[in-house]
KEKOLTOR-436941 format. One record per residue (C-alpha): residue number from 1; residue in three letters; x, y, z. Coordinates in nm, 3 decimals, always signed. Layout:
N
site seq = NUM type = ALA x = X y = Y z = Z .
...
//
This chain:
116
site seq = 1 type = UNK x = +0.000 y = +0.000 z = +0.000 .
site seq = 2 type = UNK x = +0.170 y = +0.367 z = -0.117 .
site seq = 3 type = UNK x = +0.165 y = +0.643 z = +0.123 .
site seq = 4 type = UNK x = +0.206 y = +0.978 z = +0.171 .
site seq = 5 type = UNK x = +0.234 y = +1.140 z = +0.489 .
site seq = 6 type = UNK x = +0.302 y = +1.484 z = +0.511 .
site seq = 7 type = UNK x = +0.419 y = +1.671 z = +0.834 .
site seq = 8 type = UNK x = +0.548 y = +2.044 z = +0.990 .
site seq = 9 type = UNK x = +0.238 y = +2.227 z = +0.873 .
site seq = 10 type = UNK x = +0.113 y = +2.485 z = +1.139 .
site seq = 11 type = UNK x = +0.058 y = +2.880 z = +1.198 .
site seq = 12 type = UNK x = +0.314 y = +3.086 z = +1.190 .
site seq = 13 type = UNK x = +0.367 y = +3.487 z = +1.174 .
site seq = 14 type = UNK x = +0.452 y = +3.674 z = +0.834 .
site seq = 15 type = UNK x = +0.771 y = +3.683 z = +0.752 .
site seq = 16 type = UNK x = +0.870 y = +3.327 z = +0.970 .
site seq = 17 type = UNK x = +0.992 y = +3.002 z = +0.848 .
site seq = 18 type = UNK x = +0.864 y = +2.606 z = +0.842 .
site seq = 19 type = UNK x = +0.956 y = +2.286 z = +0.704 .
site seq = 20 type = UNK x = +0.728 y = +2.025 z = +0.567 .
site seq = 21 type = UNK x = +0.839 y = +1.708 z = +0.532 .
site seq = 22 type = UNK x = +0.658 y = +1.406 z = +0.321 .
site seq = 23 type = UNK x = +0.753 y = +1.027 z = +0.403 .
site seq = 24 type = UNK x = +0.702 y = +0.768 z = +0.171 .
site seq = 25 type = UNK x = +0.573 y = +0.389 z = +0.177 .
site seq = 26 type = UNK x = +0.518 y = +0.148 z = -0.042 .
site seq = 27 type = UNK x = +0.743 y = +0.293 z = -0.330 .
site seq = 28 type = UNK x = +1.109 y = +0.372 z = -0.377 .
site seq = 29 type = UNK x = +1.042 y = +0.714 z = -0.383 .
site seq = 30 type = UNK x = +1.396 y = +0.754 z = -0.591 .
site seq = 31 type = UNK x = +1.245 y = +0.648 z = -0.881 .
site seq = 32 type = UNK x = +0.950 y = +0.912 z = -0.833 .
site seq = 33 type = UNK x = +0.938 y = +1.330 z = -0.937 .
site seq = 34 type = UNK x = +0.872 y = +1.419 z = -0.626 .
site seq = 35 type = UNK x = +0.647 y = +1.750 z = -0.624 .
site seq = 36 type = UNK x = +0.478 y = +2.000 z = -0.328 .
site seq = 37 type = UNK x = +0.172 y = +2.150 z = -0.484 .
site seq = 38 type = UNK x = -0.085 y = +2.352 z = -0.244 .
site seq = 39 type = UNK x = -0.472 y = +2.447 z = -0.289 .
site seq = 40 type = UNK x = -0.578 y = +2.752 z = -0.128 .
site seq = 41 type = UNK x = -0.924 y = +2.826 z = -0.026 .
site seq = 42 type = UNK x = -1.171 y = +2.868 z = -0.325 .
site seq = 43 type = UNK x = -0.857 y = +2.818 z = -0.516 .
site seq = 44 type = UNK x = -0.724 y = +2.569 z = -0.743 .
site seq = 45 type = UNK x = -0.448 y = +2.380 z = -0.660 .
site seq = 46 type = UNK x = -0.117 y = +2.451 z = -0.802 .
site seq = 47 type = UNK x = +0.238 y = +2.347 z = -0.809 .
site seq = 48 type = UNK x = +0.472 y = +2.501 z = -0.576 .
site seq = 49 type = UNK x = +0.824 y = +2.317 z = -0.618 .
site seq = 50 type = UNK x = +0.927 y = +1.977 z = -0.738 .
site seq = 51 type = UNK x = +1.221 y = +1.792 z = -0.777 .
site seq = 52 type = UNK x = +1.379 y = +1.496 z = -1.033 .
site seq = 53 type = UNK x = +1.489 y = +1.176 z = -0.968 .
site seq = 54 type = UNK x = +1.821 y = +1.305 z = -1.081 .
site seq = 55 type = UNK x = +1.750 y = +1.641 z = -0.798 .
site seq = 56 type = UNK x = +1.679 y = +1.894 z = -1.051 .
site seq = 57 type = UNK x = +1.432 y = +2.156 z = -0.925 .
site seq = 58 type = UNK x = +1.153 y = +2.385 z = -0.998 .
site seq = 59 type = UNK x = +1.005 y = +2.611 z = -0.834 .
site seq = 60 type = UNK x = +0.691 y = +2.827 z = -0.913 .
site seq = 61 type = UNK x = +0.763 y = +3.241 z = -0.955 .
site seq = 62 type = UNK x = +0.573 y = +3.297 z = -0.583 .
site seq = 63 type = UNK x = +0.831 y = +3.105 z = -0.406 .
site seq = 64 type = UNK x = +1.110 y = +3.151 z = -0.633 .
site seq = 65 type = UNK x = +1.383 y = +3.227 z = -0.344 .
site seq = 66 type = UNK x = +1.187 y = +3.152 z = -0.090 .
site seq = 67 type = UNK x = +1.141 y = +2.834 z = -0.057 .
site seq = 68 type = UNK x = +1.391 y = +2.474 z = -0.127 .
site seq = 69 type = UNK x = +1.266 y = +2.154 z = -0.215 .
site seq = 70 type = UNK x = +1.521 y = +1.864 z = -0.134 .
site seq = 71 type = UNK x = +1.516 y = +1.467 z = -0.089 .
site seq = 72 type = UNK x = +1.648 y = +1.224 z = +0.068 .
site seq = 73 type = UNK x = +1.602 y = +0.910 z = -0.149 .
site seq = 74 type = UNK x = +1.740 y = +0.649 z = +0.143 .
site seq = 75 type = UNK x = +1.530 y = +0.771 z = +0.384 .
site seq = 76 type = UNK x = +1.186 y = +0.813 z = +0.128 .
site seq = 77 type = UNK x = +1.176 y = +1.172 z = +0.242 .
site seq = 78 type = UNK x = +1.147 y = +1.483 z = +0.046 .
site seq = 79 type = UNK x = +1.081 y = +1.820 z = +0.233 .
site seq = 80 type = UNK x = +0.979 y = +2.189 z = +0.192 .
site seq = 81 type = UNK x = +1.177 y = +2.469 z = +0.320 .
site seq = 82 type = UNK x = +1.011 y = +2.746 z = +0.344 .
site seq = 83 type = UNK x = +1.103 y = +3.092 z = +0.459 .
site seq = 84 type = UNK x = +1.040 y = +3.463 z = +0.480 .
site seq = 85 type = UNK x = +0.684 y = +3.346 z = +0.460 .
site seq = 86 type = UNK x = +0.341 y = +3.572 z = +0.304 .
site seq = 87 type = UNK x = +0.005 y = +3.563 z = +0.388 .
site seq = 88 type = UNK x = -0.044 y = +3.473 z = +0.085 .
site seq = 89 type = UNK x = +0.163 y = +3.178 z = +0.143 .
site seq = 90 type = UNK x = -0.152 y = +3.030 z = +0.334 .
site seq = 91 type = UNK x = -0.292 y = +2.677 z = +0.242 .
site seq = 92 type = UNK x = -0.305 y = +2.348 z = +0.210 .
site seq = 93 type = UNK x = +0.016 y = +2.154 z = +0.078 .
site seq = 94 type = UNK x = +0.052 y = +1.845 z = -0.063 .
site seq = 95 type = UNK x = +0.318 y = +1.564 z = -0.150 .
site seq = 96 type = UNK x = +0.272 y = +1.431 z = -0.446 .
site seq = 97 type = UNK x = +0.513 y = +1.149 z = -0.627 .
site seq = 98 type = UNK x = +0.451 y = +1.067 z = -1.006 .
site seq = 99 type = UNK x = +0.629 y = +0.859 z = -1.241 .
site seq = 100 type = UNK x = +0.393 y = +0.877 z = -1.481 .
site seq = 101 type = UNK x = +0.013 y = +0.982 z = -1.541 .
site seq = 102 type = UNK x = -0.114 y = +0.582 z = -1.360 .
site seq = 103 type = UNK x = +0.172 y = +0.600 z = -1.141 .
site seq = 104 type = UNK x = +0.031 y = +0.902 z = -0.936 .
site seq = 105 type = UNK x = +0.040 y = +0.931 z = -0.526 .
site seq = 106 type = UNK x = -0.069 y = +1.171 z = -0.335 .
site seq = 107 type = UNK x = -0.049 y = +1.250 z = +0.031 .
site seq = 108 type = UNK x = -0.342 y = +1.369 z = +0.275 .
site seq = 109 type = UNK x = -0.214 y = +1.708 z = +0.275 .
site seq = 110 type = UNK x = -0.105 y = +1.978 z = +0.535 .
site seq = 111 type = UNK x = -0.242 y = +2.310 z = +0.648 .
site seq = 112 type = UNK x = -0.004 y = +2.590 z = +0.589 .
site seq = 113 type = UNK x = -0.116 y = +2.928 z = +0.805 .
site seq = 114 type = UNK x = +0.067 y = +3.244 z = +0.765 .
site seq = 115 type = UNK x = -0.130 y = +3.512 z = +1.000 .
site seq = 116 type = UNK x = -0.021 y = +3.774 z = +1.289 .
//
């Protein structure tokens, strides 16, 4: 049985820092794209970083410098730092691993809140 199990969501003030982490089961997540996407409220969701089996990374414009993607292929991991945080910055975010469009796992997501 794949899983994804996301942690390190919370609340946290404008301008702060968190880390999200995503643990994998079931798959070798090495062999995976690993991606964070997040879906804000009456939003759709959208891609916020991702990384390559090979560790290339992407990152969308709104986090560009902001926030790192990285993975850790023996322990299943890939995480989310995130820093110098927005209000805008506020949802929920997901871990998602895809090797192709049937090969497609998601995790139960995380709530991201940026607020004084």
């Amino acid at each position: 049985q794949v899983q994804l199990v996301e942690s390190g969501g919370g609340l946290v003030q404008p301008g702060g820092s968190l880390k999200l982490s995503c643990t994998a089961s079931g798959i070798m997540s090495r062999i995976y794209a690993m991606n964070w996407y997040r879906q804000a409220s009456g939003k759709q969701r959208e891609l916020v970083a991702s990384i390559s089996t090979s560790g290339l990374t992407n990152y969308a414009d709104s986090v560009k410098g902001r926030f790192t993607i990285s993975r850790d292929n023996a322990k299943n991991t890939v995480s989310l730092q995130m820093s110098s945080l927005k209000p805008e910055d506020t949802a929920v975010y997901y871990c998602n691993a895809r090797r192709s469009l049937s090969n497609d796992w998601w995790g139960q997501g995380t709530q991201v809140t940026v607020s004084s």
